[in-house]
C-alpha positions in Angstrom: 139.5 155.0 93.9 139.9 158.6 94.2 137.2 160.9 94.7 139.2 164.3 93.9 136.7 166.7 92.3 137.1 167.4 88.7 137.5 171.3 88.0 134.3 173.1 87.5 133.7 175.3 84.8 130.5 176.6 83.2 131.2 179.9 82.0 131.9 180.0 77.9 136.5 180.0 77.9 136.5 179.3 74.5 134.9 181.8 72.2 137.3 184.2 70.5 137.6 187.9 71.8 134.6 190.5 70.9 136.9 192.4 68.3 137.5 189.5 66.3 134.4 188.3 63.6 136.2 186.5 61.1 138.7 184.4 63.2 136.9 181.9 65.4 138.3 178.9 67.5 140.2 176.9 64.8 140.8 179.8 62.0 138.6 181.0 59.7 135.7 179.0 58.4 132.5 178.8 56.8 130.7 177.2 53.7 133.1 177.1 50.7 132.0 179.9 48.2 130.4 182.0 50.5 131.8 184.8 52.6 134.4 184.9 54.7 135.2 181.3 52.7 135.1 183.1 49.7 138.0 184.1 47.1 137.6 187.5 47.9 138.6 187.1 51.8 141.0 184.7 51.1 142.5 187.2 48.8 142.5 189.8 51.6 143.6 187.8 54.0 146.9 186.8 52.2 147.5 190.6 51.5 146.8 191.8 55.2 148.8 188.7 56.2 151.1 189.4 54.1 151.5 193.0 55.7 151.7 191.7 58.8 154.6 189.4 58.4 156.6 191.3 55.7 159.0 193.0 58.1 163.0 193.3 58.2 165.3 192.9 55.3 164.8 189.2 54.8 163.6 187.5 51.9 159.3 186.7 53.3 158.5 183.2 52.5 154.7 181.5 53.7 154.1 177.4 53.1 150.8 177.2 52.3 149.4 173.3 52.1 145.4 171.8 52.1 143.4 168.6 51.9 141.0 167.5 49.7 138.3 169.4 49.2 137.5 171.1 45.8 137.1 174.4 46.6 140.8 174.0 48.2 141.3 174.9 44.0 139.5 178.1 44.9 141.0 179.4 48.1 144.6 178.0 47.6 145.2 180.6 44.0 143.6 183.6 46.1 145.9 183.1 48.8 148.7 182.9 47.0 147.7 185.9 44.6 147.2 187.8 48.1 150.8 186.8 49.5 152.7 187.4 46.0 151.0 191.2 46.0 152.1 191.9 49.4 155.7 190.7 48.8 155.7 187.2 49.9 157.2 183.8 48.6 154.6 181.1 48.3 155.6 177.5 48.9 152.9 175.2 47.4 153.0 171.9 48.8 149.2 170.4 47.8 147.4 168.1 50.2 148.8 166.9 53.2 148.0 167.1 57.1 148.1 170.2 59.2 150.8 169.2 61.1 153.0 168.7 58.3 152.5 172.7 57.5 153.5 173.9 61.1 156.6 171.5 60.6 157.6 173.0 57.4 156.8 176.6 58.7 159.7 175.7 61.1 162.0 173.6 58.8 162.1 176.2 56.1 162.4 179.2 58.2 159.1 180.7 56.6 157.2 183.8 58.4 154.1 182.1 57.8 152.1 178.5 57.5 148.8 177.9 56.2 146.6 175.1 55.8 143.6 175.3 54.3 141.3 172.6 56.0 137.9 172.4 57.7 139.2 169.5 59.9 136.7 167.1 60.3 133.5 169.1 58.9 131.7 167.9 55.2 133.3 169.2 52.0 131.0 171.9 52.1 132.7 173.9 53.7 136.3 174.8 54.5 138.7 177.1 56.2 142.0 178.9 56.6 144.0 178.0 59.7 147.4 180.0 60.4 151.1 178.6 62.0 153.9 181.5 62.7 157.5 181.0 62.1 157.7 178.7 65.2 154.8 176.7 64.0 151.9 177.6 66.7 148.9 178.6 66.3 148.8 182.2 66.0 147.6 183.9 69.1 144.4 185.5 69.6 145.8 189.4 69.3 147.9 188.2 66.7 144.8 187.1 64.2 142.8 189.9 65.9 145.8 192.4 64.2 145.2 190.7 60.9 141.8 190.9 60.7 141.7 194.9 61.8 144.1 194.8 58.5 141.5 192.9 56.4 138.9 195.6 57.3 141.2 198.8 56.1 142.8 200.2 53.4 145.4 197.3 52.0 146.7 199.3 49.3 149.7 200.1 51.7 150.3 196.3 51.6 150.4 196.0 47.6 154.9 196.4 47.0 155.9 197.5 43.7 156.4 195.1 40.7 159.8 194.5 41.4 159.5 193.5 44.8 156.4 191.0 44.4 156.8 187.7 45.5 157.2 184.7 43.7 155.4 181.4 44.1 156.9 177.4 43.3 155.8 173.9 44.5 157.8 171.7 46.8 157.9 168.6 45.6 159.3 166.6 48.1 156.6 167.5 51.0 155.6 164.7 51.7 158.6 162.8 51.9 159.9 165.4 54.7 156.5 164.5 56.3 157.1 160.8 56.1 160.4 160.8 57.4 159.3 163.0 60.3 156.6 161.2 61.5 158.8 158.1 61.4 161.4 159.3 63.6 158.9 159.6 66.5 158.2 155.5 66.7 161.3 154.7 69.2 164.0 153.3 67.3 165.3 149.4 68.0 160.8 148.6 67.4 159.4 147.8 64.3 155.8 146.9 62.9 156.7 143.8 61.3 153.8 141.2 62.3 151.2 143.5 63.2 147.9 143.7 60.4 146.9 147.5 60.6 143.5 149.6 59.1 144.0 153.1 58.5 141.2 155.4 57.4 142.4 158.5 56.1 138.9 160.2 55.5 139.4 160.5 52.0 141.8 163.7 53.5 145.0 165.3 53.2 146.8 162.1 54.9 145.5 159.9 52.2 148.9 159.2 50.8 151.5 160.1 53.8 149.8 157.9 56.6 149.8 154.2 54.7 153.3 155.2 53.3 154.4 155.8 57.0 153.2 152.7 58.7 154.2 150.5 55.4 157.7 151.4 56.1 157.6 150.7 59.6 157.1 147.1 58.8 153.4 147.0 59.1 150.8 144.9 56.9 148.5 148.6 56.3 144.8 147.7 54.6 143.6 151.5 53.6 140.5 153.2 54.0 139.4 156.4 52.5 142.0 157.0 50.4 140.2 157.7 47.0 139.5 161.8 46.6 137.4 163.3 44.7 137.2 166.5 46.3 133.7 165.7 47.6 133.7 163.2 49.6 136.2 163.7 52.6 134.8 162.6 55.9 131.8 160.9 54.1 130.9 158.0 56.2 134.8 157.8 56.8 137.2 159.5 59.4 137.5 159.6 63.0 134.1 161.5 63.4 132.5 158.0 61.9 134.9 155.1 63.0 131.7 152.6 62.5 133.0 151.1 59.0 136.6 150.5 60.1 135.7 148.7 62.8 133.6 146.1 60.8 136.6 145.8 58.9 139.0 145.6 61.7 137.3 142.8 62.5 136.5 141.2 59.2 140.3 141.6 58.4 141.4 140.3 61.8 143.6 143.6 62.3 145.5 144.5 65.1 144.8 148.1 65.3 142.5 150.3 63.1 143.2 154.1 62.7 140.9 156.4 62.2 142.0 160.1 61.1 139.4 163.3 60.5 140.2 165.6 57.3 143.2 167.1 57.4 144.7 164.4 60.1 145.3 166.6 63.2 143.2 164.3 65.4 142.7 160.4 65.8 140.2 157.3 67.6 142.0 154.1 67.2 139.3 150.7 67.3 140.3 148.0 68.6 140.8 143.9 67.5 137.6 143.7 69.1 135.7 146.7 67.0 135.5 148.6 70.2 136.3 152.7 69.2 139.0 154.2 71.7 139.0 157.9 72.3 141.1 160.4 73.3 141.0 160.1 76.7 142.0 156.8 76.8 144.9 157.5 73.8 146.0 159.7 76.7 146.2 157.5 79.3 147.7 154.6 77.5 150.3 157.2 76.0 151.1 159.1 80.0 151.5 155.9 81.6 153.8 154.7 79.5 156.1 157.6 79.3 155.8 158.0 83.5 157.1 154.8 83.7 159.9 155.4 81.2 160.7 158.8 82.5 159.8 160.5 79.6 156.4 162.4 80.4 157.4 165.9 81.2 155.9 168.5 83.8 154.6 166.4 86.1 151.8 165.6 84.4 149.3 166.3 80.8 146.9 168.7 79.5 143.6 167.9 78.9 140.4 169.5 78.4 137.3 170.3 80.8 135.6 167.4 78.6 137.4 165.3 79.3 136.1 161.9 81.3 136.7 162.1 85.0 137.8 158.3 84.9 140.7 159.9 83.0 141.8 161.8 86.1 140.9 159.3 88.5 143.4 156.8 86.9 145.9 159.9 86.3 146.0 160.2 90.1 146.0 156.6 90.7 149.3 157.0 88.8 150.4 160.0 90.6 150.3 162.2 87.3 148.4 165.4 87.5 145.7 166.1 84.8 145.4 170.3 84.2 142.6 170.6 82.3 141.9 174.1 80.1 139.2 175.3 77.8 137.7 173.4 74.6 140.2 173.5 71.9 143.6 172.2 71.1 145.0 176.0 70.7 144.1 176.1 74.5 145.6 172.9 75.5 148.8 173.2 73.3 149.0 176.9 75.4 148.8 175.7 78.9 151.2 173.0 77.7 153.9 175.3 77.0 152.6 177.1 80.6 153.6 174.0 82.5 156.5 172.5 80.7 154.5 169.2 79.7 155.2 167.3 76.6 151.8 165.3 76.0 147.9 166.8 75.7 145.0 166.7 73.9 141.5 166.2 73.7 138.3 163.3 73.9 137.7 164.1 70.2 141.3 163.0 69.1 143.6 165.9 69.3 146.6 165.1 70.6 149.4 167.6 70.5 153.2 165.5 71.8 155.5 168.7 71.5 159.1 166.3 71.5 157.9 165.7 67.9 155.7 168.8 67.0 153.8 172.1 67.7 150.5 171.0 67.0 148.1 168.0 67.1 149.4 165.2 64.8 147.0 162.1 64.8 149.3 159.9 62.9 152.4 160.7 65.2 150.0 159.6 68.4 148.9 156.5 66.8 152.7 155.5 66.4 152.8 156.1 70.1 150.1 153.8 71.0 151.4 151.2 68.8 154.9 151.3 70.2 153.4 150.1 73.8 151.5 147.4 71.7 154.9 146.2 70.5 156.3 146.5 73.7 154.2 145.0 76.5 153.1 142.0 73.2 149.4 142.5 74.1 146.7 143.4 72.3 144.8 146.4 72.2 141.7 145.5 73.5 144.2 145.3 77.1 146.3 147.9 76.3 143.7 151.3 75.7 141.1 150.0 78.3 143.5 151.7 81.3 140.1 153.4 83.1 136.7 152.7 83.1 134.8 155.5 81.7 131.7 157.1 83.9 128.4 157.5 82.0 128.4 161.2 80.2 126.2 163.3 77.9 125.8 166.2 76.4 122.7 168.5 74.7 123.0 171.1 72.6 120.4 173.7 73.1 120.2 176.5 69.9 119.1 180.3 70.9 119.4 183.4 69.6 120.3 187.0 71.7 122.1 186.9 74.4 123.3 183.7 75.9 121.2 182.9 79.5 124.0 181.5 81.2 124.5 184.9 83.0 120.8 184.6 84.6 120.8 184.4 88.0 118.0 181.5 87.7 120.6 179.4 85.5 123.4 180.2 88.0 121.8 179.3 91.0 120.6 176.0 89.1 123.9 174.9 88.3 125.5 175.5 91.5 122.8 173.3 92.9 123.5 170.4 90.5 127.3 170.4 91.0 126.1 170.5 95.0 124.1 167.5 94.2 127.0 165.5 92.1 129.5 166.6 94.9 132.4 164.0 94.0 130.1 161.7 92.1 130.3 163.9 88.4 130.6 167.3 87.5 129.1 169.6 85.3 130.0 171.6 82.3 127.6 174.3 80.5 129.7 176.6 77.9 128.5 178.3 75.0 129.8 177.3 71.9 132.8 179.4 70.2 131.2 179.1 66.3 127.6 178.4 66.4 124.7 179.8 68.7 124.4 177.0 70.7 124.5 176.5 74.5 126.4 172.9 75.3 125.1 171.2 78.5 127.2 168.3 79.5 126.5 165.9 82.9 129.1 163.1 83.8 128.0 160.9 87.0 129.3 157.9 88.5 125.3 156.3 88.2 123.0 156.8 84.5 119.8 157.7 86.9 121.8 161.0 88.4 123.1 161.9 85.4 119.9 162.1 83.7 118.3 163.6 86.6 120.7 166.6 87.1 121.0 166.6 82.9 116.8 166.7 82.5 117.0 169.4 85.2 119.6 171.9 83.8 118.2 171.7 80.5 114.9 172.7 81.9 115.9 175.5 83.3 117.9 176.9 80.3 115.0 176.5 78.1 112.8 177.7 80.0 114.7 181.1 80.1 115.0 180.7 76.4 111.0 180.4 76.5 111.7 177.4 74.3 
């Protein structure tokens, strides 16, 4: 087994740039009804936006889509009202997942994509994430530019009456979405004889995910797929996987499917009930493609999360692991950096660029179930490809500054990571949207995790003076 030391990193890489206040991580977001996830913003943002985009002689079209949540009714109008005023086309195309907006960005040649999802949070709240024309993410100057807008004078973006935009609803979304997601199962395999649960989270995939693994052949029991605009990710989802896998077992399914909100990310469970995460999604996915000659670069993009049994088997494998900060913007980034075609993260995000731009946990699932099919085992033999080594992670709240730059807190780190050598690593970042100071340990034994864990978090709160 390899001992190769996992990166190091425990400086924050993930919190948005000191200029920007509205645009964090993932967007904007923030409890529904209450600034910035208010009308008013919304509205603001679709006219600085739309100021933004609303260059050359072309006709300026955005695709705006959502999930399920109720103030979705709110935010979706406001946008739209912001976009027509600044001269935009609005495509309306309701509820489905996020990666069907970046795809439709592309497919219809729009300037613009929006989604207006919280991911995997309650229905409390809810946010605004934005695609460009070539259905990324848009960069961190790029929402930085926007929001400076947002702050001015946007009377400059209003265009005459006869140049405002216009607004209409595609209805055939989510047939273009179906279709699409199809077409990245290999072709010659089918479903046929395979008993599949899929939890949708009460989200934006409730309709698109069954239809897509229905007409792949499969017998599909569903799971959260009953809005009512409160109660997405209630007990359902990815983020609580605990229900399907009672009922992959009581059904005596193959594979259950668990996606979050608005369907960007993915755990699969087992025949067994046992939840599989997205390290191991990756593993299952990179070996196969190595072996068929399809992985690209060398290698996959992961995050510093990430377990180091992940890496260890990687290497086993020859295939190099690059790992980047927290967040699927980062990883789909370095992706495109190093010429790879697979990445993603432990929480489920998993961005495959030969079928899309951003993370797609229905299109990942298809790729797990496609080696299923193929090597005619199940899954309980198929996603256990490493043996994960024991990690945890604390979250420790402060206010002010964050300590990590203490000398006390530096020095104690370095002499944990001296103490783990090649047996774990540590990882101490300070979260991108909350005041919160993560502390995670991995170790090959439970006792020196703990010890070096207990020890860190000691030491940081004792700086707090909590």
């Amino acid at each position: 087994m390899s001992t190769r030391k996992a990166p190091r990193m425990s400086q924050d890489t993930t919190a948005a740039p000191p200029r920007k206040k509205l645009f964090g991580t993932d967007g904007i977001r923030g409890t529904a009804n209450k600034a910035p996830m208010d009308a008013g913003t919304a509205l603001r943002l679709g006219q600085a936006a739309g100021k933004y985009f609303n260059r050359g002689t072309h006709r300026h079209r955005v695709v705006i889509g959502k999930d399920t949540r109720l103030s979705g009714y709110m935010l979706e109008p406001a946008l739209t009202a912001g976009f027509v005023s600044a001269g935009i086309d609005v495509v309306l195309v309701g509820p489905l997942p996020t990666p069907a907006i970046a795809m439709m960005t592309r497919s219809l040649r729009a300037d613009l994509g929006v989604m207006i999802s919280a991911s995997h949070n309650p229905h409390e709240d809810n946010g605004i994430k934005l695609f460009g024309p070539d259905g990324l993410k848009l960069s961190d100057e790029q929402e930085a530019d926007i929001e400076a807008l947002m702050a001015g004078d946007l009377s400059s973006a209003l265009v005459s009456p006869s140049k405002l935009g216009r607004a209409s609803r595609l209805e055939d979304a989510p047939g273009r979405y179906i279709e699409a997601a199809k077409q990245s199962f290999p072709r010659g395999l089918t479903l046929e004889g395979l008993r599949l649960v899929v939890d949708c989270a009460h989200g934006a995939a409730y309709k698109v995910a069954p239809t897509v693994l229905w007409e792949l052949g499969a017998e599909v029991v569903s799971v959260g797929v009953a809005p009512d605009g409160f109660n997405i990710n209630r007990g359902v989802g990815s983020t609580a996987p605990q229900q399907l896998a009672e009922l992959v077992r009581e059904r005596r399914a193959d594979l259950g499917i668990a996606l979050d909100g608005d369907a960007d990310r993915v755990v699969l469970v087992d025949e067994l009930g046992t939840v599989i995460d997205g390290d191991q999604i990756l593993a299952v996915i990179a070996d196969s493609w190595a072996r068929e000659g399809k992985l690209k670069g060398g290698g996959l993009v992961a995050t510093v999360m990430s377990n180091m049994g992940l890496e260890r088997f990687l290497t086993s494998r020859n295939i190099a692991l690059h790992r980047t900060a927290v967040g699927d913007r980062y990883v789909g980034e370095r992706m495109r950096e190093l010429g790879c075609n697979l990445g993603g993260e432990q929480s489920g995000h998993m961005i495959i660029s030969d079928f899309g731009t951003t993370g797609d946990g229905l299109v990942a699932a298809l790729q797990v179930l496609a080696v299923l099919v193929e090597e005619k085992r199940p899954a309980s033999e198929v996603c256990r490809r490493f043996q994960t080594l024991p990690q945890k992670l604390v979250n420790i709240r402060f206010s002010g500054t964050t300590p990590l730059k203490d000398p006390g807190v530096q020095a104690a780190i370095a002499a944990e990571e001296a103490k783990l050598g090649a047996r774990g690593r540590v990882l101490i970042r300070a979260s991108g949207t909350e005041p919160v100071i993560r502390v995670m340990v991995e170790a090959e034994e439970e006792a020196l995790l703990n010890q070096s864990l207990d020890a860190l978090c000691g030491v940081i709160r004792a700086k707090l003076g909590t």
